[in-house]
N, CA, C and O of each residue as an XYZ file, in Angstrom:
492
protein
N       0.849     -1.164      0.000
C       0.000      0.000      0.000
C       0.899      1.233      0.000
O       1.877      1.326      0.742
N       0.529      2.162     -0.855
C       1.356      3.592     -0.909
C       0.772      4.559     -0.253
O      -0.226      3.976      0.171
N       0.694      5.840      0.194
C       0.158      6.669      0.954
C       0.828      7.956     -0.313
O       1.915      8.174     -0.847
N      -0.183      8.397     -0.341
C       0.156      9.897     -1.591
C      -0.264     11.073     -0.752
O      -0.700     10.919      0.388
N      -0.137     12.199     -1.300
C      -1.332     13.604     -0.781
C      -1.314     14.184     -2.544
O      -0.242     14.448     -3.087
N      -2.569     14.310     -3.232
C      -2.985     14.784     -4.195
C      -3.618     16.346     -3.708
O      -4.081     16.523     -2.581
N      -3.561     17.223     -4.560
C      -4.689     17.923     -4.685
C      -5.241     18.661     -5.854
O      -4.841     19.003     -6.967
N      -6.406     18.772     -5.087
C      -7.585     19.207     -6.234
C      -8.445     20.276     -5.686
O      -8.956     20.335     -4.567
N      -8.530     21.280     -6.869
C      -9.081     22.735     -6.828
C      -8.494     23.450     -5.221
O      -9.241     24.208     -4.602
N      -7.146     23.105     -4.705
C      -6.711     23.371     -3.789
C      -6.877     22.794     -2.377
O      -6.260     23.307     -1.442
N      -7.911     21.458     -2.141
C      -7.908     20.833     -1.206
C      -6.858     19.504     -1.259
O      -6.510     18.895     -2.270
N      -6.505     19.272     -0.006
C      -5.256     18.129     -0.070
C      -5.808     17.300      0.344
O      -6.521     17.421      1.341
N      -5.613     15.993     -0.422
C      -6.125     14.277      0.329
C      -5.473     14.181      0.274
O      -4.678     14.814     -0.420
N      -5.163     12.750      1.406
C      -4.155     12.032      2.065
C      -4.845     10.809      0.934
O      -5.991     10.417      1.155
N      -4.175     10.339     -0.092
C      -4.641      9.030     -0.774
C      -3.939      7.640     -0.140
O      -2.765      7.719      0.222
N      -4.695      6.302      0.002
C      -4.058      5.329     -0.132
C      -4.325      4.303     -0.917
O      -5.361      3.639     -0.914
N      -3.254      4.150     -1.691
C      -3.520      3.457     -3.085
C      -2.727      1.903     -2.715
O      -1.632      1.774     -2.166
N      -3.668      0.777     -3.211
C      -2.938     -0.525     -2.958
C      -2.836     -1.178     -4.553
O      -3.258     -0.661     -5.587
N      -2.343     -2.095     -4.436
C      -1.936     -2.921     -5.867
C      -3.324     -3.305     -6.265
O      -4.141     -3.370     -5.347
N      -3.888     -3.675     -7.947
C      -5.218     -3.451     -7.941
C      -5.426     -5.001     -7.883
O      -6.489     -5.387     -8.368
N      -4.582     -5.964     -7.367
C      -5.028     -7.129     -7.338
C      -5.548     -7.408     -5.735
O      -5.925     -8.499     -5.308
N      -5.463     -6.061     -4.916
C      -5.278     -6.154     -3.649
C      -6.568     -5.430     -2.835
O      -7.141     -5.651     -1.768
N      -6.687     -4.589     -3.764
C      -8.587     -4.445     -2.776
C      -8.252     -3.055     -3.275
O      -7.768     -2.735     -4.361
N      -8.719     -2.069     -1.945
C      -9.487     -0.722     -2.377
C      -8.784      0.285     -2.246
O      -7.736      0.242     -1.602
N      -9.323      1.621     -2.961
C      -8.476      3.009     -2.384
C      -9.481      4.001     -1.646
O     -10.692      3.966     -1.860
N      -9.079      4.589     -1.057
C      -9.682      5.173      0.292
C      -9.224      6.785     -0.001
O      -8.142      6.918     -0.572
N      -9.804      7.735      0.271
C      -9.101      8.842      0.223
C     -10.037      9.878      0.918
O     -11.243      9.998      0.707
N      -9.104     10.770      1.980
C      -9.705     11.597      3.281
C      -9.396     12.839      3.065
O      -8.265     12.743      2.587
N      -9.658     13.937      3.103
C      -9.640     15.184      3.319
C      -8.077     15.348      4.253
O      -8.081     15.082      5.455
N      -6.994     15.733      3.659
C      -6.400     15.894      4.767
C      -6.401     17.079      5.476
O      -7.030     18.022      4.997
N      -5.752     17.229      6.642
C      -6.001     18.775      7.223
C      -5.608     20.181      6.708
O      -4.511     20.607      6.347
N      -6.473     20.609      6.759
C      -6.736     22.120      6.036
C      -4.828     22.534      5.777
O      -3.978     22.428      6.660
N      -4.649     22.863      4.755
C      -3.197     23.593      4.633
C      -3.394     24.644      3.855
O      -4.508     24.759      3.343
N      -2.499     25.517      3.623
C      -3.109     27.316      2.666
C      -2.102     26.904      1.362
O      -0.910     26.854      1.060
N      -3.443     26.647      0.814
C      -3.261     26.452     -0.856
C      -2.388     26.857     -1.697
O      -2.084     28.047     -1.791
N      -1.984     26.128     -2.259
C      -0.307     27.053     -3.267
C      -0.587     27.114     -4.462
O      -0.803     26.266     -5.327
N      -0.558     28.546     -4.430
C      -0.973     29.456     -5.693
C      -0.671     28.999     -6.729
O       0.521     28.701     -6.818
N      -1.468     28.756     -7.842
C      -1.330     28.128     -9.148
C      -0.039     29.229     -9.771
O       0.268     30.339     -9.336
N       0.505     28.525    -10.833
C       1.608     29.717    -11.531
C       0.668     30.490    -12.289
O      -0.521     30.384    -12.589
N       1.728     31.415    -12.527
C       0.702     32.200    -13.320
C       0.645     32.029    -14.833
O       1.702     31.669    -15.351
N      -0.511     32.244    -15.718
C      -0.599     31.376    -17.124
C      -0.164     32.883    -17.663
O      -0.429     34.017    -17.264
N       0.473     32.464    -18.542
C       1.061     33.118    -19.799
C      -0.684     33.569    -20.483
O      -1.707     32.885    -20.534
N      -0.408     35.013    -20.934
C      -1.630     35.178    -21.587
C      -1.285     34.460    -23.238
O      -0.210     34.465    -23.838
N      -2.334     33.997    -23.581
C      -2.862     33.803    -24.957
C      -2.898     34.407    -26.007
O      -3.699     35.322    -26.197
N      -2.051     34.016    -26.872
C      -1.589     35.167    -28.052
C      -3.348     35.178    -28.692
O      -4.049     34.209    -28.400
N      -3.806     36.051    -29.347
C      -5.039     36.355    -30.273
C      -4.587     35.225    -31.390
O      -3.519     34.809    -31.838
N      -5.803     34.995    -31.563
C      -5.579     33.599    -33.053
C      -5.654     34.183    -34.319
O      -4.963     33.879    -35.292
N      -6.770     35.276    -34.245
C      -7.015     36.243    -35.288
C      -6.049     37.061    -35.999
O      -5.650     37.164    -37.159
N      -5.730     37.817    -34.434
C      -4.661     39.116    -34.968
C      -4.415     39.655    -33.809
O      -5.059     39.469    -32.777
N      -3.201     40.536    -33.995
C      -2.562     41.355    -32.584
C      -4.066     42.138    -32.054
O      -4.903     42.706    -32.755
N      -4.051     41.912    -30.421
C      -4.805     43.038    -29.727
C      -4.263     44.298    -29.475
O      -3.484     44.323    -28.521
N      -4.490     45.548    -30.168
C      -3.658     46.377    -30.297
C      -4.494     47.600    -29.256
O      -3.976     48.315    -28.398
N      -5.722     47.545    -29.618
C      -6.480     48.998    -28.794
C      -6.398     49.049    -27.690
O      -6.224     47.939    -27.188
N      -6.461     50.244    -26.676
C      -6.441     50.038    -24.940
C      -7.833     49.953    -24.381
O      -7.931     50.171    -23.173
N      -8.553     49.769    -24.823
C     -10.407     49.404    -24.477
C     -10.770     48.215    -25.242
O     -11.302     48.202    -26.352
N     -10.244     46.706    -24.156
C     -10.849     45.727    -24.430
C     -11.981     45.045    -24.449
O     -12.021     44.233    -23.524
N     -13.005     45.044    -25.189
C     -14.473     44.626    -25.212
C     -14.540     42.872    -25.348
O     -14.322     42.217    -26.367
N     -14.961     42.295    -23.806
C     -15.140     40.977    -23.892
C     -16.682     40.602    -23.920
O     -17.620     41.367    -23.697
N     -16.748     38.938    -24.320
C     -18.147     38.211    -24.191
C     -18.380     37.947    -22.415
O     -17.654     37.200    -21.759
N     -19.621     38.786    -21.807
C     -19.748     38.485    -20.588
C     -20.359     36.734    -20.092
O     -20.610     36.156    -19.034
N     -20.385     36.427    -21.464
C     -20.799     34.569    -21.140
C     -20.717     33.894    -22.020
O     -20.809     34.414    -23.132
N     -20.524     32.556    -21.918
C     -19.678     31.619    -23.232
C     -20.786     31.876    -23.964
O     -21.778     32.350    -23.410
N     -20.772     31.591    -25.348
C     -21.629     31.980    -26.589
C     -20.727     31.556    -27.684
O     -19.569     31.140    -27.670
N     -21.970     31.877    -29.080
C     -21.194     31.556    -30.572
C     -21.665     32.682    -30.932
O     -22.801     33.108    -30.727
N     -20.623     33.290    -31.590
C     -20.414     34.395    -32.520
C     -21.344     34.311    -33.411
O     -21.396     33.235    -34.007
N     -22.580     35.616    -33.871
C     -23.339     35.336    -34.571
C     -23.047     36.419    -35.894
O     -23.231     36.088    -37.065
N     -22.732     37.286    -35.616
C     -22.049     38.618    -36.755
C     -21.242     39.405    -35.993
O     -21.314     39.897    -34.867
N     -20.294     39.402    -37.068
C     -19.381     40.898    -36.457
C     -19.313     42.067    -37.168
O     -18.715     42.385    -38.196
N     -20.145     42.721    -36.315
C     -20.408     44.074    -37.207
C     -19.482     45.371    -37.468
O     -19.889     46.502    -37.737
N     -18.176     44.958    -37.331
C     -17.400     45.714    -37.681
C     -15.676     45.460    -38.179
O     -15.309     44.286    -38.205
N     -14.774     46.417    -38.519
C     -13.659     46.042    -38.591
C     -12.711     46.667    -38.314
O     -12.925     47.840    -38.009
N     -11.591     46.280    -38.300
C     -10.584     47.373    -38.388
C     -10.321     48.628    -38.684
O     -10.205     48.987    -39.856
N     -10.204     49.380    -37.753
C     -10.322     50.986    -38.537
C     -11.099     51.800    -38.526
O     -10.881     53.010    -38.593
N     -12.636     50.995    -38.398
C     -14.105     51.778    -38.147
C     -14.373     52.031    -37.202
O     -14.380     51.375    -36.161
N     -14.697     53.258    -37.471
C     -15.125     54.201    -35.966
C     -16.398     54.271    -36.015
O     -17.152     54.432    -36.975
N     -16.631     54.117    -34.723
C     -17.677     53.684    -33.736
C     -18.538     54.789    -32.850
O     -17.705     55.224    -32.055
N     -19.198     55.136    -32.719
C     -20.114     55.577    -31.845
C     -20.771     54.942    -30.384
O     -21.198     53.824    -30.670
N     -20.930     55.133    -29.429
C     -21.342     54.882    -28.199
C     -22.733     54.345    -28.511
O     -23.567     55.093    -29.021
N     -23.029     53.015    -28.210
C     -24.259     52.339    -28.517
C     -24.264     51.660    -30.048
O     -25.188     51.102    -30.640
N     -23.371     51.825    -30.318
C     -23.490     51.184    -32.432
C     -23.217     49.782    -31.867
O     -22.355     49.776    -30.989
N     -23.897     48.286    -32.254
C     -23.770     46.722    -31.824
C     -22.260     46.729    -32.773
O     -21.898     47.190    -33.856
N     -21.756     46.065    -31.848
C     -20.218     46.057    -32.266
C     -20.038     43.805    -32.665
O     -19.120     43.342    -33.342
N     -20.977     43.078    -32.120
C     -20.481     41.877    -32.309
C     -22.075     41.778    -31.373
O     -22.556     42.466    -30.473
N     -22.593     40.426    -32.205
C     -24.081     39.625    -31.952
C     -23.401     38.161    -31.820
O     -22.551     37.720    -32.592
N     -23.975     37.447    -30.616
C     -23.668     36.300    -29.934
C     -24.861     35.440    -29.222
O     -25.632     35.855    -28.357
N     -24.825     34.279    -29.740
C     -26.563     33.428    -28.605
C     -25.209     32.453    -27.584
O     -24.096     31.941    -27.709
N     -26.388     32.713    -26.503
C     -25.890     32.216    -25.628
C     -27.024     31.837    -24.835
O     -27.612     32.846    -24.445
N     -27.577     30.730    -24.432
C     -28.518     30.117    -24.130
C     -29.755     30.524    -25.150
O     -30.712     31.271    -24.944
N     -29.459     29.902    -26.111
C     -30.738     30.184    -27.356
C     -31.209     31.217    -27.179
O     -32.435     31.324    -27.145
N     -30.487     32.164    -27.032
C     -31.134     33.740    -27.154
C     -30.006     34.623    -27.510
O     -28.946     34.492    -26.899
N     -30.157     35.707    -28.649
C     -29.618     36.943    -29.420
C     -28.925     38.110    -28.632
O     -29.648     39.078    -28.393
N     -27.701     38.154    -28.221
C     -27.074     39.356    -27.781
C     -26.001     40.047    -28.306
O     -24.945     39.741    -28.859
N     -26.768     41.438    -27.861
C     -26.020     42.590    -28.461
C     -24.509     43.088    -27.784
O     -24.683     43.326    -26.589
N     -23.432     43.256    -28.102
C     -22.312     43.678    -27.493
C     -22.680     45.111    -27.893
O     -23.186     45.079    -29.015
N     -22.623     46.265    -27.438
C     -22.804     47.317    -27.901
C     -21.456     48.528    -27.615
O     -20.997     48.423    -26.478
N     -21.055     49.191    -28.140
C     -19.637     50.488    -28.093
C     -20.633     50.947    -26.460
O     -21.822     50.988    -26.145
N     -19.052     51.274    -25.655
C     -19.402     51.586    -24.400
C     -19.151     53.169    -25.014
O     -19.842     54.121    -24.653
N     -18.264     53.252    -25.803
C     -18.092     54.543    -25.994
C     -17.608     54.620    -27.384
O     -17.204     53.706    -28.102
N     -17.757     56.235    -27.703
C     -17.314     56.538    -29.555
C     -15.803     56.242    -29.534
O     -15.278     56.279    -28.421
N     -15.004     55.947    -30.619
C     -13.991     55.592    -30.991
C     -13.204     54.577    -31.949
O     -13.926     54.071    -32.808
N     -12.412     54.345    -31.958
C     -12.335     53.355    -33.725
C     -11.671     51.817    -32.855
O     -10.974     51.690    -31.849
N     -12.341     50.736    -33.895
C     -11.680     49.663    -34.102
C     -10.491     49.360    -33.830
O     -10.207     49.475    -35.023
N      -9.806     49.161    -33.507
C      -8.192     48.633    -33.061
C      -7.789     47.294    -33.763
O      -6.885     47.285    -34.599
N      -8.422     46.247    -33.437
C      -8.433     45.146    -33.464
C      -9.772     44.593    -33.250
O     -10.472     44.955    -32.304
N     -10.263     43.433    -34.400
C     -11.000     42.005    -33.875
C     -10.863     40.715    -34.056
O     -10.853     40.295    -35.213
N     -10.751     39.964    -33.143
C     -10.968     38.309    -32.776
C     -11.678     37.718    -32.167
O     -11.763     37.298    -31.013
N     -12.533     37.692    -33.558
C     -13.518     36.891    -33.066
C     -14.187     36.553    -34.725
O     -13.983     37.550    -35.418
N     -14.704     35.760    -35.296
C     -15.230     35.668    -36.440
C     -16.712     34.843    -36.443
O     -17.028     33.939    -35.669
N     -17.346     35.291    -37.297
C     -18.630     34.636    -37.421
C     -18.898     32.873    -37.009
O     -18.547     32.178    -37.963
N     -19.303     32.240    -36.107
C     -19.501     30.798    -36.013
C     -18.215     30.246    -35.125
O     -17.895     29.057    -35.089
N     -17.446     31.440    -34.324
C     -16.739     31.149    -33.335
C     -17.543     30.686    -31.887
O     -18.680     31.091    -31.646
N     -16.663     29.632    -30.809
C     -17.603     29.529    -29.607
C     -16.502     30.427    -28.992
O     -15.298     30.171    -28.988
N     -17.097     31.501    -28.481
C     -16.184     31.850    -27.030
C     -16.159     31.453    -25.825
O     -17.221     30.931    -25.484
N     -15.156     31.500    -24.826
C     -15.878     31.273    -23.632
C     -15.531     32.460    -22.907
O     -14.488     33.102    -23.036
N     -16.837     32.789    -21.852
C     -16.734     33.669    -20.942
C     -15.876     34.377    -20.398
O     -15.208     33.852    -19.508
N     -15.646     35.669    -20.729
C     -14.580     36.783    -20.717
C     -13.489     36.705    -21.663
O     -12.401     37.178    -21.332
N     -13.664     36.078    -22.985
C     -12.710     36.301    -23.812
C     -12.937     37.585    -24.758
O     -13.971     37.896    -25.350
N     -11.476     38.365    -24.737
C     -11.973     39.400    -25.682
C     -12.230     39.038    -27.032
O     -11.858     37.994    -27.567
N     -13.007     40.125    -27.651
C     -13.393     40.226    -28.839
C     -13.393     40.749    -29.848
O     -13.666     40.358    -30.983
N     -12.910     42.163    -29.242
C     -12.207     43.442    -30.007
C     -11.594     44.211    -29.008
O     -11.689     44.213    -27.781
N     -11.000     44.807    -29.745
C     -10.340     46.373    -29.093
C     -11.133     47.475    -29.776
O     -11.844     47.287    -30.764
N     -10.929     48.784    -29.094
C     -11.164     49.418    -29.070
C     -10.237     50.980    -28.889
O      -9.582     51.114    -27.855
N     -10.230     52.147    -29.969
C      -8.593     52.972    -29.323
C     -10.139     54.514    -29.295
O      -9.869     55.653    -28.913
């Protein structure tokens, strides 16, 4: 029989694992210890194209890209739908928080995002 400590989503078990010709594994909560900080992830290059603008506009929930109503270069107005997305079988609008031009977009028609990925820039 081996005795391990695994953990998962930051809780530690005490595992005991035996040979599998030998019976069972058992595994207990071991006592509370202060969790060690995941490393930190390298951000994610854009697949599309460089994120270049300083006003990043993300999807507030996983979804598929339904149109992107704009591009590079085009300037924008405060309220103009900048990118349409369903996300639980229903139609949403990303809309310009504010006037200003295109920077960058990644994101293309029949993409899935997931939740908080950007989608454009914005300068």
């Amino acid at each position: 029989m081996r005795n391990l400590k695994i953990t998962v989503n930051g809780v530690v078990y005490d595992v005991q694992v035996e040979d599998a010709q030998g019976g069972a594994v058992s595994a207990a909560p071991a006592p509370a210890a202060a969790p060690t900080p995941a490393p930190a992830a390298e951000p994610a290059a854009p697949a599309k194209s460089e994120a270049k603008g300083s006003l990043k506009i993300d999807i507030p929930m996983p979804g598929t890209i339904i149109s992107v109503n704009v591009k590079p270069g085009q300037s924008v107005k405060k309220g103009d739908v900048l990118v349409v997305f369903e996300a639980m079988k229903m139609e949403n609008e990303i809309q310009s928080p504010q006037d200003g031009t295109v920077a960058s977009v990644l994101c293309t028609k029949g993409e899935n995002k997931e939740s908080g990925a950007v989608l454009l820039t914005l300068e």
